[in-house]
Residue frames as qw, qx, qy, qz and C-alpha x, y, z in Angstrom:
[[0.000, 0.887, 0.462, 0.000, 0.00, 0.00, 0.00],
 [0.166, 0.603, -0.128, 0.770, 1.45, 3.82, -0.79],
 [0.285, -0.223, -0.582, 0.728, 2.24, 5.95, 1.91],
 [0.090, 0.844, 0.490, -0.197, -0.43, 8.40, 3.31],
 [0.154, 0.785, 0.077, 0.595, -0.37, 12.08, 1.71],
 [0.536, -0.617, 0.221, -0.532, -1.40, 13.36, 5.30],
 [0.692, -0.322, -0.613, 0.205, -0.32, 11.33, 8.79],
 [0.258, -0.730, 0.306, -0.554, -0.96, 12.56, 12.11],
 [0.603, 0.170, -0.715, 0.312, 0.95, 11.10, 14.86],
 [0.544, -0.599, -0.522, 0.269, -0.85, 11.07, 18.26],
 [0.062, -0.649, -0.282, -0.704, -1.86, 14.73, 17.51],
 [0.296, -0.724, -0.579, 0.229, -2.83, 16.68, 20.83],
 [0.143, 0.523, 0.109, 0.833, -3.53, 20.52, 21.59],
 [0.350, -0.728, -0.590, -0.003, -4.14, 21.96, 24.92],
 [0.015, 0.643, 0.111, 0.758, -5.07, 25.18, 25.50],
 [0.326, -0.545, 0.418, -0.649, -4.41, 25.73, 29.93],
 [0.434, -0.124, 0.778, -0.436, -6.57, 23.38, 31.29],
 [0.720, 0.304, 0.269, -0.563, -8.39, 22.38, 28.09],
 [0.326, -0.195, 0.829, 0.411, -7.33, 19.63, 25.80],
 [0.366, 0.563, -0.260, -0.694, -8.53, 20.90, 22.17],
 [0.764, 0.403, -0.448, -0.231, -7.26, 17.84, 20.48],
 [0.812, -0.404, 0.376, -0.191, -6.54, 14.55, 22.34],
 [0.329, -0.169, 0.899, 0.234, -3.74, 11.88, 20.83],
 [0.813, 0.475, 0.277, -0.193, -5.42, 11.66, 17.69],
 [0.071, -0.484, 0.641, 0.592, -3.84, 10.06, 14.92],
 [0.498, 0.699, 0.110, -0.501, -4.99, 9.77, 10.96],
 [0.286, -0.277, 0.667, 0.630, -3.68, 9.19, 7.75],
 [0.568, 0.615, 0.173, -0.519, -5.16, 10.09, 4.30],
 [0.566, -0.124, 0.515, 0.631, -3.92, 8.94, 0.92],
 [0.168, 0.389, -0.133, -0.896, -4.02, 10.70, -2.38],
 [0.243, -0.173, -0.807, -0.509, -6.86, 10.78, -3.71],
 [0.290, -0.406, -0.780, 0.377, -8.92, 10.52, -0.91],
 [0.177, -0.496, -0.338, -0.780, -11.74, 12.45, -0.44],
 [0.334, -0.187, -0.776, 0.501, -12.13, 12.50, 3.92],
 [0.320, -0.799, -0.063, -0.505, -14.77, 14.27, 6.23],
 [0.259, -0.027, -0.691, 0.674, -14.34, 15.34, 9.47],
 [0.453, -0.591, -0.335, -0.577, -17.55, 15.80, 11.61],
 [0.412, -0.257, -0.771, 0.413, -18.27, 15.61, 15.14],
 [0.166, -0.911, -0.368, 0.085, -20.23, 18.34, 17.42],
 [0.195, 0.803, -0.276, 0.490, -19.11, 21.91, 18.33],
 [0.415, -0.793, 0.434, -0.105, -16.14, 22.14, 20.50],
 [0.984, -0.128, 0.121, -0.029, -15.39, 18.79, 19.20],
 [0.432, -0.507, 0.558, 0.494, -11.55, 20.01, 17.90],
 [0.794, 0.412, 0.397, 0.207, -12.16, 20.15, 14.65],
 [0.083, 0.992, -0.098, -0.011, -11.34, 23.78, 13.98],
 [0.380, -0.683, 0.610, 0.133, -7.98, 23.24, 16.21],
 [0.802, 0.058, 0.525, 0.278, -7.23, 19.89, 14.15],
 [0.677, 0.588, 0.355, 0.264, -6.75, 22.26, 11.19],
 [0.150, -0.962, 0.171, -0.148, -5.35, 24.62, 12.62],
 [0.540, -0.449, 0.657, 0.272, -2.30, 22.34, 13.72],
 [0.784, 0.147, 0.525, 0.299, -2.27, 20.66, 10.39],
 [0.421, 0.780, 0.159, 0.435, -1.97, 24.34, 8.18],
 [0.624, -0.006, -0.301, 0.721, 0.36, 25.30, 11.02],
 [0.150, -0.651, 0.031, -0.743, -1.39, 28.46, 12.13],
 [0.632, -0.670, 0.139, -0.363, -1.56, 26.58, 16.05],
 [0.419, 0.339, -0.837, 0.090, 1.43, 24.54, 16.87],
 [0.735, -0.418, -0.438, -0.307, 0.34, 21.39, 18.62],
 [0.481, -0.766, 0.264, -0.335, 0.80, 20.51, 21.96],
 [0.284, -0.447, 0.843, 0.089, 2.73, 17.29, 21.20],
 [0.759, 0.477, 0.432, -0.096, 2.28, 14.85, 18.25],
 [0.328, -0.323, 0.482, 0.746, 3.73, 14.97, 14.82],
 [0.709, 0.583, 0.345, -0.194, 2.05, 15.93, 11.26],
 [0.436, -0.186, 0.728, 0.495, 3.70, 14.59, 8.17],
 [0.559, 0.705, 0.001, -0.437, 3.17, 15.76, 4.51],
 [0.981, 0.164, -0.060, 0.087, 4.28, 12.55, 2.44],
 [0.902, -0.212, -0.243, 0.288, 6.66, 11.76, 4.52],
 [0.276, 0.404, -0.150, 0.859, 7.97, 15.22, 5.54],
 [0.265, -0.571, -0.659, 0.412, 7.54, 16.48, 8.73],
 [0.106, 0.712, 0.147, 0.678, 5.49, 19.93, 8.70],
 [0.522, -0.702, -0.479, 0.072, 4.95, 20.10, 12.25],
 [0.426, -0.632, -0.117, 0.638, 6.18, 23.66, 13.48],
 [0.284, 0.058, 0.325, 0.900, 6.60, 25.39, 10.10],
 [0.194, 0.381, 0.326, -0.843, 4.39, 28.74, 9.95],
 [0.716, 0.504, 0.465, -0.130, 1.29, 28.54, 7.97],
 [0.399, 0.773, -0.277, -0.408, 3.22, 30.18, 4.61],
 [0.238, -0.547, 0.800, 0.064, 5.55, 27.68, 5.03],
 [0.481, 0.019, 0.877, -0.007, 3.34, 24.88, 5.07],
 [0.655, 0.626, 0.037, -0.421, 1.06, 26.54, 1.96],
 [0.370, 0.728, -0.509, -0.274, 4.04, 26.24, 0.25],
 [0.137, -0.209, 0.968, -0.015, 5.16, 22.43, 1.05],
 [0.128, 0.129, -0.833, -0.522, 1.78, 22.08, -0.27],
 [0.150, -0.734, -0.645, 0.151, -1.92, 22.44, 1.76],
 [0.232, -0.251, -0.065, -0.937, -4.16, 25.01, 0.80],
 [0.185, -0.426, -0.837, 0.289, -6.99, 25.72, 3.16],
 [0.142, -0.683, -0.191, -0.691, -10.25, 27.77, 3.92],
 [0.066, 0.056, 0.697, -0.712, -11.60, 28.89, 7.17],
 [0.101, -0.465, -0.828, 0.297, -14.24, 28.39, 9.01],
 [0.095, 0.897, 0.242, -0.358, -15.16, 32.52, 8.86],
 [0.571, 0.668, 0.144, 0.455, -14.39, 33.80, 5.05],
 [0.442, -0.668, 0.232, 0.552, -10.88, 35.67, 5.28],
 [0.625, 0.413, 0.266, 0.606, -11.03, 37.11, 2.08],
 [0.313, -0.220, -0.004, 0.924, -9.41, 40.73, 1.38],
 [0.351, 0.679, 0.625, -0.158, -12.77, 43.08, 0.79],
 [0.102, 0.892, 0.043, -0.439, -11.39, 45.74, -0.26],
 [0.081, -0.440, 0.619, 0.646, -9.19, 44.58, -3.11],
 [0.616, 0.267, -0.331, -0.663, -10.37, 43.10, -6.43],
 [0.953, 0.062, 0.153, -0.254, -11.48, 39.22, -7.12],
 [0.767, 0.572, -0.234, 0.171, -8.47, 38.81, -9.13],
 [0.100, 0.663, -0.589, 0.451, -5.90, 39.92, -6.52],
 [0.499, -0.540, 0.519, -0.436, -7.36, 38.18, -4.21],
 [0.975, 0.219, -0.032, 0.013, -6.51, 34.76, -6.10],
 [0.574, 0.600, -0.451, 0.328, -3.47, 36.16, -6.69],
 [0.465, -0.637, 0.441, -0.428, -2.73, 36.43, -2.97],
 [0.918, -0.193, 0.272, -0.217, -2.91, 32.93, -3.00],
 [0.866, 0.475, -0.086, 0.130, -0.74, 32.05, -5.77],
 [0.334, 0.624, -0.527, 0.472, 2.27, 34.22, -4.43],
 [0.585, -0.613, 0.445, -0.289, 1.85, 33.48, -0.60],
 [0.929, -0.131, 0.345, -0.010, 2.45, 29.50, -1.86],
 [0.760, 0.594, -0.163, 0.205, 4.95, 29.97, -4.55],
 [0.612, -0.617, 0.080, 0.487, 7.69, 31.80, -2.43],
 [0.717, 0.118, 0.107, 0.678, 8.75, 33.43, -5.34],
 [0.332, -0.536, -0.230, 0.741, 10.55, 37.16, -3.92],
 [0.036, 0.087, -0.406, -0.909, 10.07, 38.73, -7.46],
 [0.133, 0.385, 0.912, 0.052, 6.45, 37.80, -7.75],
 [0.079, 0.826, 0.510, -0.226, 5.27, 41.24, -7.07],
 [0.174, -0.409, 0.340, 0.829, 7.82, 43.38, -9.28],
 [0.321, 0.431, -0.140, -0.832, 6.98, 44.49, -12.59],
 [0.823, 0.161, 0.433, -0.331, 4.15, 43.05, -14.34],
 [0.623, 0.587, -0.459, -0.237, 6.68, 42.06, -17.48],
 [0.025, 0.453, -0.882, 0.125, 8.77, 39.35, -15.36],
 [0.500, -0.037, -0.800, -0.330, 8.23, 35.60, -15.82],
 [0.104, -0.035, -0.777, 0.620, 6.99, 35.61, -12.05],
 [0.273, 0.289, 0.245, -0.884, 4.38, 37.91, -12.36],
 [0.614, 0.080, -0.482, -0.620, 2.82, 36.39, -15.89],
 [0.437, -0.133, -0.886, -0.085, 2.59, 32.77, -14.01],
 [0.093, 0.368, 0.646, -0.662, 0.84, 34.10, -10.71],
 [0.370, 0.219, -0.106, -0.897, -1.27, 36.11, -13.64],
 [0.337, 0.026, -0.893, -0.298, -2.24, 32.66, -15.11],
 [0.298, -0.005, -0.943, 0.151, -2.63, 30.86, -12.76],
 [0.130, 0.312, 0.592, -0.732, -5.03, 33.06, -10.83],
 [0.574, 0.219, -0.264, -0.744, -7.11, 34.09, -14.28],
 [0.388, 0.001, -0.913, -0.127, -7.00, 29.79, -14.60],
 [0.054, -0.206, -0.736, 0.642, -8.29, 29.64, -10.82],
 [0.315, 0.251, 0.179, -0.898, -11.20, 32.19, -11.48],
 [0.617, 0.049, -0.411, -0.669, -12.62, 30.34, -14.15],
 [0.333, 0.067, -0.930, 0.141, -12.37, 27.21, -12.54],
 [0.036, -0.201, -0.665, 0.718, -14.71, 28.61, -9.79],
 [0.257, 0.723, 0.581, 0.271, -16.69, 30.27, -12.40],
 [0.251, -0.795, -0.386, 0.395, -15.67, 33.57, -11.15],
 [0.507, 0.141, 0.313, 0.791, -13.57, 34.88, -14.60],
 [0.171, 0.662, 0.307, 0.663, -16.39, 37.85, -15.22],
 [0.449, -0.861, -0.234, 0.047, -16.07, 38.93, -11.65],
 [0.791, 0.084, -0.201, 0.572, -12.42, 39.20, -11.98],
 [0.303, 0.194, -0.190, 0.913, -11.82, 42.95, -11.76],
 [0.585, -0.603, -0.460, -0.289, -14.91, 43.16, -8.81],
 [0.022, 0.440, -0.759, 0.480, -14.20, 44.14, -5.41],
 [0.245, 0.021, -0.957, 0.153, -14.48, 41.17, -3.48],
 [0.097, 0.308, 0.624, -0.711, -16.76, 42.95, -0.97],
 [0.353, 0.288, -0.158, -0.876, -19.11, 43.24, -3.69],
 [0.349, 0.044, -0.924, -0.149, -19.60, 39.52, -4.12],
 [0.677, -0.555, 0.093, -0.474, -22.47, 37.69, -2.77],
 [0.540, -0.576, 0.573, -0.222, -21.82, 35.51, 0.16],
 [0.918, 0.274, 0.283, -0.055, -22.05, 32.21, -1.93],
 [0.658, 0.712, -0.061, 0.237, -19.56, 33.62, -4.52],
 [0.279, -0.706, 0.587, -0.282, -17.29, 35.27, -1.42],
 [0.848, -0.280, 0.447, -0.039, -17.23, 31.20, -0.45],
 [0.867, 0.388, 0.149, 0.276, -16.01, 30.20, -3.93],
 [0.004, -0.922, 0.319, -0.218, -13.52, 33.21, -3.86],
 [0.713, -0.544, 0.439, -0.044, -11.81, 31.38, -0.66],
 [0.727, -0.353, 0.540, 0.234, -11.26, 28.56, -2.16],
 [0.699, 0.678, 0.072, 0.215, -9.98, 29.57, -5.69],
 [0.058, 0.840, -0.476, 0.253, -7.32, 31.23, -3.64],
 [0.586, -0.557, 0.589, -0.019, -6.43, 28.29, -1.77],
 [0.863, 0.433, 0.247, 0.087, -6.70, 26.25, -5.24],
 [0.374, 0.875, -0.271, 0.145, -3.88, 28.86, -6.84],
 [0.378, -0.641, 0.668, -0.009, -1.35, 27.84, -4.19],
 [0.711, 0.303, -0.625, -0.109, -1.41, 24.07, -6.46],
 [0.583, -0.340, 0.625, -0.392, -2.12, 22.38, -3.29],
 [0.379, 0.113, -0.882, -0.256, -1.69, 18.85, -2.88],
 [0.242, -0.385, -0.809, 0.372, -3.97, 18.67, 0.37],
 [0.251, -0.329, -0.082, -0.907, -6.82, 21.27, -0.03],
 [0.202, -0.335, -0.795, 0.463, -8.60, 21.15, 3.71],
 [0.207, -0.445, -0.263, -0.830, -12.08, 22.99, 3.52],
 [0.075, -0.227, -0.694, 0.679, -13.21, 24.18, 6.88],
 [0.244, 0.537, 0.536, -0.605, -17.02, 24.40, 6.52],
 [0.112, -0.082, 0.443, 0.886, -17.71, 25.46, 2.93],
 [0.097, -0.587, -0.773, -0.221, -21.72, 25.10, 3.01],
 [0.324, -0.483, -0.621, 0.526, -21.94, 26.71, 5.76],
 [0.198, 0.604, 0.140, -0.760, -24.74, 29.65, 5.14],
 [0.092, 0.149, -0.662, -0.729, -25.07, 28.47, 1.61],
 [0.708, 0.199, 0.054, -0.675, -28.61, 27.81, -0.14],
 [0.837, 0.055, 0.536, 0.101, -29.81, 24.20, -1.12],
 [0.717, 0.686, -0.107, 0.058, -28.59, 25.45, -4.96],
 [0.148, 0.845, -0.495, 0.140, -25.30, 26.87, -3.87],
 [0.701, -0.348, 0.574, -0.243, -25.12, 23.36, -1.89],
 [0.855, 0.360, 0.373, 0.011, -25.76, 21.43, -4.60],
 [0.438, 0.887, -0.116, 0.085, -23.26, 23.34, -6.94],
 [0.024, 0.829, -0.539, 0.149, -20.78, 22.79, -4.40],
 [0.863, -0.084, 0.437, -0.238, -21.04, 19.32, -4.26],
 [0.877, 0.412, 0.230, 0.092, -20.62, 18.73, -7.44],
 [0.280, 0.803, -0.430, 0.304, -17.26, 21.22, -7.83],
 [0.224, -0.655, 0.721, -0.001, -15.63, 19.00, -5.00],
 [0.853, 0.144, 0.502, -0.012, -16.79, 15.75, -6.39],
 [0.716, 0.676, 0.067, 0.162, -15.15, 17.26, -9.95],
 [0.112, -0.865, 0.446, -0.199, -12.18, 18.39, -7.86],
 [0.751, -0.312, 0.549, -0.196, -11.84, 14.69, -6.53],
 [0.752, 0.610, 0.235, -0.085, -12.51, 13.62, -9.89],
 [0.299, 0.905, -0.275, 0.128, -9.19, 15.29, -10.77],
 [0.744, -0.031, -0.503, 0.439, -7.01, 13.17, -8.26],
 [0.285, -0.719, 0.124, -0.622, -7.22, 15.81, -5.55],
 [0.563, -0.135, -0.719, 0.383, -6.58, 15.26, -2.15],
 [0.107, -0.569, 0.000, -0.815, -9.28, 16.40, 0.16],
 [0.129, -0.230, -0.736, 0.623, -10.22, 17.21, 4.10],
 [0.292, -0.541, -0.413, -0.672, -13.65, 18.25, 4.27],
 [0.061, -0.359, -0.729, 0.580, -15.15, 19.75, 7.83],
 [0.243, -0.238, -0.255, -0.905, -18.53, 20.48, 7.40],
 [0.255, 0.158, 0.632, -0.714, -22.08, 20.10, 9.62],
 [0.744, 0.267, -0.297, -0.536, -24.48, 19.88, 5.98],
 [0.596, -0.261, 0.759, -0.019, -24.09, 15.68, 6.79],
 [0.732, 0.633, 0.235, -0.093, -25.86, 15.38, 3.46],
 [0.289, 0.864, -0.410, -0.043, -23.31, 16.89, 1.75],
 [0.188, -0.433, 0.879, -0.063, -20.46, 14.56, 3.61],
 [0.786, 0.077, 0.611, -0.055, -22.63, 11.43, 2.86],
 [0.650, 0.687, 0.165, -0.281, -22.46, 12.30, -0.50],
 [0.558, 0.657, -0.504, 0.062, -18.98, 13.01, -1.68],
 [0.095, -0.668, 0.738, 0.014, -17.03, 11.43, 1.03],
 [0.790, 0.094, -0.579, -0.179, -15.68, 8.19, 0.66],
 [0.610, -0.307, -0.603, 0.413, -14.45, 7.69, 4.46],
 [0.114, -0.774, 0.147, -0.605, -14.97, 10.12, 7.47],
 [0.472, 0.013, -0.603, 0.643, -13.29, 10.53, 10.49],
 [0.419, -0.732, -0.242, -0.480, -15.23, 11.91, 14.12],
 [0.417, 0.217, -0.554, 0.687, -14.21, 13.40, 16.51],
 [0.395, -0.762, -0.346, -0.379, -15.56, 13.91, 20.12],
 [0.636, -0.758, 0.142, 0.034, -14.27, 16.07, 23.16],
 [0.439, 0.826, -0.307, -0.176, -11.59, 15.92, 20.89],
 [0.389, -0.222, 0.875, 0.184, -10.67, 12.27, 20.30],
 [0.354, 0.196, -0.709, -0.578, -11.00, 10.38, 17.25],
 [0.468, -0.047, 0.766, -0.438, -13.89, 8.03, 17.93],
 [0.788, 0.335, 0.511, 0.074, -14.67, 6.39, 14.59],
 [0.169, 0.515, -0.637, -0.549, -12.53, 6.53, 10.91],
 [0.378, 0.230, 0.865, 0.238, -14.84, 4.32, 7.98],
 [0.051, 0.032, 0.412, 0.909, -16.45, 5.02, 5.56],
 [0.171, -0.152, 0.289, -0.929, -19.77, 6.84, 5.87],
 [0.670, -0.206, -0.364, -0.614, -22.68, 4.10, 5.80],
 [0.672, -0.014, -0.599, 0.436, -20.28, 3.03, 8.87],
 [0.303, 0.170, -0.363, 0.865, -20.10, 5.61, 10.16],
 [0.556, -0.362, -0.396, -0.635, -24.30, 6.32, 9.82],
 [0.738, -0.454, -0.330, -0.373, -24.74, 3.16, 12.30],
 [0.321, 0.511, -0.438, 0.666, -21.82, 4.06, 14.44],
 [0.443, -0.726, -0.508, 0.137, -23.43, 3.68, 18.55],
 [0.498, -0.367, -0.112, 0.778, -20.71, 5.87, 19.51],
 [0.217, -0.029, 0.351, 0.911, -21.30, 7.93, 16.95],
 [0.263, -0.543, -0.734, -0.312, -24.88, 8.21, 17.09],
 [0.505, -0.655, -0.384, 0.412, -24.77, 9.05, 20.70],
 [0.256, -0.628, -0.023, 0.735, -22.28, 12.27, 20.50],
 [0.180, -0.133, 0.379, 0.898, -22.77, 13.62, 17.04],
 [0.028, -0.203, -0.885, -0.418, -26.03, 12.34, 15.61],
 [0.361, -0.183, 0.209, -0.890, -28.13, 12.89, 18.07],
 [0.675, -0.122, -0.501, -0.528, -30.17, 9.78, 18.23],
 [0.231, -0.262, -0.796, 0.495, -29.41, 8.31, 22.18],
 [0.249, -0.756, -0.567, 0.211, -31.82, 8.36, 24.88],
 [0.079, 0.704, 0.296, 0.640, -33.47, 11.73, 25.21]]
C-alpha cells in the first residue's frame, strides 16, 4: 500500500486546562476524499489549525508525504503544499477578485520577485494561474470586482480559488456550506466531487451531513476531541458511539 499524503501522529492541543485535540492520529492517501464531523467544540477547527500550522500542537507529529510539517508557519506549510479555507471567510474586501486569487498564488509559490513588474516571468505565471483559478470557480467575469461586492455564496467560492492557486496537494475545507442555499449546496457538491474527480486530495469539515454522505468516501469523528470512529460513511451512519455524541439519536 502507498504511503499516506497526510499522517498525524498522536496529535494533541491543549489550551491551559483544556485539551482541544486529544492523541489523535490519521492518515489520508491521495486521492482521498475524507470528512471530518463531530459536534461543536469537538476540535475540529484546532485539528486544522495544527495541520496548516497556524496553532502549533501541543505534542504529536504531522507529516506531509513523509515530511515532517509540524512547526513550520502557515506560509511555510502553503508552500510544502496544503491550501486551506476557514471556518469565517478571510477574504481581502477591499481589493479586487483577481488579486485576491493572486494572494494565494504568491503566498504558496515563495517566489521574492512575484510582485515586481508586471513584465517578469513571475508575475505572468501568478497572472495565469489566478485568471485559470477564477474560471475554474466560475468567477472569470467577476475578476476585476471588489471582493466585498460579491455575494456571500460567490465570497465562499472566492476562498477557495485562492487556496486552489497555491497548487495544493492537500486542499482542507473548513465548513464550505456553511450559510449556503440548497442550490449553492448542490453546486458545491458537485465542484468537489469534480475536484476529486481530478485526483485531488481532500479534508472536508462540514455540519451539511448530506453533503459529507455524499462526496465522502471515508470520514473521520471526533468527540471532546478524540478520534472516535474513521470508515467510511454508511459506517459511520450506524456508528453507537457515533450516534450518541454527534447524531443525536441516544436516549433523550
Amino acid at each position: 500500500m502507498d504511503a499516506p499524503l497526510l499522517a498525524l501522529r498522536k496529535l494533541s492541543r491543549r489550551f491551559g486546562g483544556l485539551t482541544a485535540v486529544d492523541d489523535v492520529s490519521a492518515e489520508i492517501r491521495s486521492g482521498e476524499l475524507v470528512g471530518l464531523i463531530g459536534p461543536n467544540g469537538a476540535g475540529k477547527t484546532t485539528l486544522f489549525n495544527l495541520i496548516s500550522g497556524v496553532t502549533p500542537p501541543s505534542a504529536g507529529d504531522v507529516q506531509l508525504a513523509g515530511r515532517t510539517i509540524t512547526g513550520l508557519r502557515p506560509f511555510e506549510v502553503a508552500r510544502a503544499g496544503v491550501g486551506r479555507t476557514f471556518q469565517n471567510l478571510r477574504i481581502f474586501p477591499n481589493m479586487t477578485v483577481f488579486d485576491n486569487v493572486s494572494v494565494g498564488a504568491i503566498r504558496a509559490s515563495g517566489l521574492r520577485d512575484a510582485l515586481g513588474p508586471r513584465g517578469t516571468a513571475a508575475a505572468r505565471a501568478i497572472s495565469e494561474v489566478s485568471a485559470e483559478m477564477l474560471g475554474k470557480v466560475g468567477l472569470s467575469a467577476f475578476a476585476d470586482e471588489l471582493a466585498a461586492n460579491l455575494s456571500y455564496g460567490k465570497r465562499k467560492m472566492l476562498e477557495i480559488a485562492r487556496a486552489l492557486a497555491g497548487r495544493p496537494r492537500l486542499l482542507i475545507l473548513d465548513e464550505p456550506a456553511a450559510g449556503l442555499n440548497d442550490t449553492e449546496t448542490a453546486d458545491l457538491a458537485r465542484f468537489i466531487e469534480q475536484l476529486r474527480a481530478e485526483g485531488l486530495t481532500i479534508l472536508l469539515v462540514e455540519h451539511d451531513m448530506g453533503l459529507v454522505m455524499r462526496v465522502c468516501s471515508r470520514v473521520i469523528v471526533l468527540a471532546f476531541g478524540r478520534k472516535i470512529a474513521d470508515a467510511e460513511p454508511a459506517a459511520v451512519q450506524r456508528d453507537p458511539a457515533v450516534l450518541d455524541a454527534y447524531l443525536g439519536t441516544g436516549d433523550e
